[in-house]
C-alpha positions in Angstrom: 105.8 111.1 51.6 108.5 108.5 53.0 109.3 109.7 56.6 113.0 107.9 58.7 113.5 107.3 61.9 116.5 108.4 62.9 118.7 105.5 64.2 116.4 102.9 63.2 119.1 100.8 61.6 121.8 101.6 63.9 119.7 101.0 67.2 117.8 97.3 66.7 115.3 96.4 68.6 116.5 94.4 72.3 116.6 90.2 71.0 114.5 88.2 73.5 115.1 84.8 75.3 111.7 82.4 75.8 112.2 80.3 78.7 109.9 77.7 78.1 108.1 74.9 80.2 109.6 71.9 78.8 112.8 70.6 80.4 116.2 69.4 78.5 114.6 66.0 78.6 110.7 67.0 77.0 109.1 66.8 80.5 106.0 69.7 81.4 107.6 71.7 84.1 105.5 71.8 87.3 104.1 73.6 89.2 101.1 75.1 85.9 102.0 78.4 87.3 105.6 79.1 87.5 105.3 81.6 84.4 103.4 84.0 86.3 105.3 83.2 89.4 108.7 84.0 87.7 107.3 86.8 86.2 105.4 88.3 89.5 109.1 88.0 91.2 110.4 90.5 88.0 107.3 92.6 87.8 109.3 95.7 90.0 112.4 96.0 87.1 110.3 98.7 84.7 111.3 101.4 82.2 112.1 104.0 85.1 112.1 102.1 87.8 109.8 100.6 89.9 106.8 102.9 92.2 105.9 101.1 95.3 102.9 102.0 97.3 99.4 103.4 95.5 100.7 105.0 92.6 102.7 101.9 91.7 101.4 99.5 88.5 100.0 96.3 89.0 100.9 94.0 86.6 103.8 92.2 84.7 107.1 93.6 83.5 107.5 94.6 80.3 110.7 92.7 80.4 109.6 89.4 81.9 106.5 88.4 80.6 104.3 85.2 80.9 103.0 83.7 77.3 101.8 80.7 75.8 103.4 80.1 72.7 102.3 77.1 70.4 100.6 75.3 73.3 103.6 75.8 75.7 103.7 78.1 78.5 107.1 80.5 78.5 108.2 83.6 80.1 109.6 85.9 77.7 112.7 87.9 78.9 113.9 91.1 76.9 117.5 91.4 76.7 117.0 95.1 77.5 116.7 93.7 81.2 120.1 92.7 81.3 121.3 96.1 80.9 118.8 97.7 83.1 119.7 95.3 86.0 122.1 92.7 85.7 121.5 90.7 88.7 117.8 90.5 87.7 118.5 88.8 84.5 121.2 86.4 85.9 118.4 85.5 88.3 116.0 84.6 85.5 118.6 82.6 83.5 119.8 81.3 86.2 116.4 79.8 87.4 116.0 78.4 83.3 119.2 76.3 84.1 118.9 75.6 87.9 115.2 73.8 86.5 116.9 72.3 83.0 114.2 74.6 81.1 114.5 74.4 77.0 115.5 78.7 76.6 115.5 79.9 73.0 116.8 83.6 71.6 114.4 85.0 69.0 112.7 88.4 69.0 108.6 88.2 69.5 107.0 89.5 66.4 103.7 91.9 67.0 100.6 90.3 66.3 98.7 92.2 63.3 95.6 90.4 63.2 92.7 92.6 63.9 
């Protein structure tokens, strides 16, 4: 039996933006760990909002993530955090262009390999 989702089509899935560690000009970006530093700084914007204190996560955003992709280490930002906090996204662009970063929109693909 062939089960829907309702609003499957109507609702896509947020599009994402890979800031990547290679500048305008094909430079490495330094220092190694500005992914996880960017992405520390956005770990408190979460799906209904951040917990502080000991019941709060540890851990990354699921909206600004740290990956290495072909070889080159990115930050992957959904475009869901641009609705969920503006400023927080204007930040993260922001710091792409401020640095001369190579950003790309695409939408990350699950991995199915088992």
């Amino acid at each position: 039996m062939l089960r829907t989702v309702p609003n499957a089509i109507s609702h896509p899935p947020p599009r994402q933006a890979f800031i990547q560690g290679i500048t305008l000009d094909g430079r490495v970006f330094r220092p190694s760990d500005w992914a996880e530093r960017l992405a520390g700084a956005m770990s408190t914007f979460r799906p209904g909002g951040a917990r502080v204190g000991r019941s709060g996560p540890i851990g990354y955003s699921p909206y600004c993530v740290p990956n290495v992709i072909n070889g080159v280490k990115c930050v992957v930002v959904s475009e869901a955090l641009r609705e969920l906090e503006p400023m927080a996204w204007d930040f993260v662009m922001n710091f792409a262009r401020d640095n001369q970063l190579q950003v790309a929109d695409a939408c990350l693909l699950p991995d199915d390999r088992r």
